[in-house]
C-alpha positions in Angstrom: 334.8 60.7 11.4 335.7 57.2 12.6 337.7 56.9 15.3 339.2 53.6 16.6 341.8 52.3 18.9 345.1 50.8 17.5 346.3 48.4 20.1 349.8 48.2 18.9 350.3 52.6 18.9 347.7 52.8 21.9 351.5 53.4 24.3 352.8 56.1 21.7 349.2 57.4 21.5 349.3 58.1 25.8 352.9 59.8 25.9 352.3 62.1 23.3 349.4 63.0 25.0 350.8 63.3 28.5 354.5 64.0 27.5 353.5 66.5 25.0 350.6 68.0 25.4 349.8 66.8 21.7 346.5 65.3 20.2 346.9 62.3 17.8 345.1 61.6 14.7 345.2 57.6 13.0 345.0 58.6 9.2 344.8 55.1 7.2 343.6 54.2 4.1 343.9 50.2 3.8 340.4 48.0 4.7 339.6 44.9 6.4 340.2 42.9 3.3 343.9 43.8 3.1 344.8 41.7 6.5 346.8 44.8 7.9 349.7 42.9 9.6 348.8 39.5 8.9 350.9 36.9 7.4 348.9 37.8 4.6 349.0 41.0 4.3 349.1 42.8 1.4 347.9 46.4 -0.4 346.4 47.3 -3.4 347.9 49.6 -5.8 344.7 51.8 -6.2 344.1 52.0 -2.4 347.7 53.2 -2.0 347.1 56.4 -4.8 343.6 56.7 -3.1 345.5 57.2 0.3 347.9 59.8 -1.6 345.4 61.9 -2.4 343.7 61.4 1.0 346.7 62.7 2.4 347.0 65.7 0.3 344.0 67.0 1.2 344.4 66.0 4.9 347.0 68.5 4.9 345.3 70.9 3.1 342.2 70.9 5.3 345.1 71.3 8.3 346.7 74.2 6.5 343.7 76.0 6.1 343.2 76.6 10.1 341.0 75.9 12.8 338.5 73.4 12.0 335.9 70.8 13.3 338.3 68.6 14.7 340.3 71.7 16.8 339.8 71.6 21.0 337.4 74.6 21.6 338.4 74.2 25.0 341.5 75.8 24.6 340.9 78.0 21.7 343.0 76.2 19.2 
């Protein structure tokens, strides 16, 4: 698991975790390479069916229940 700050959603990140009482997960598929937000940006066709199926399974894993990435604090 790789976990990283995203300056630009780091605000969004805090009130849902205040506000809501609700964890965050950054799910993204694109690489260094691909200048995310640059004036050069740009995306690969393959990375974006990679990051389909990425998802897909994402939500499967999530659908399935508790698992590593649940807060054992609180039993969820």
């Amino acid at each position: 698991v790789l976990l990283a700050m995203i300056a630009g959603t780091l605000p969004a990140n805090v009130l849902f975790e205040q506000v809501l009482n609700a964890k965050t997960l950054f799910f993204s598929f694109s690489t260094a390479d691909e200048k995310l937000h640059a004036p050069n940006e740009f995306m690969r066709i393959r990375r974006l069916r990679e990051g389909m199926r990425a998802w897909e399974q994402l939500w499967r894993l999530l659908a399935d229940g508790p698992h590593r990435l649940s807060d054992s604090t609180n039993g969820s």
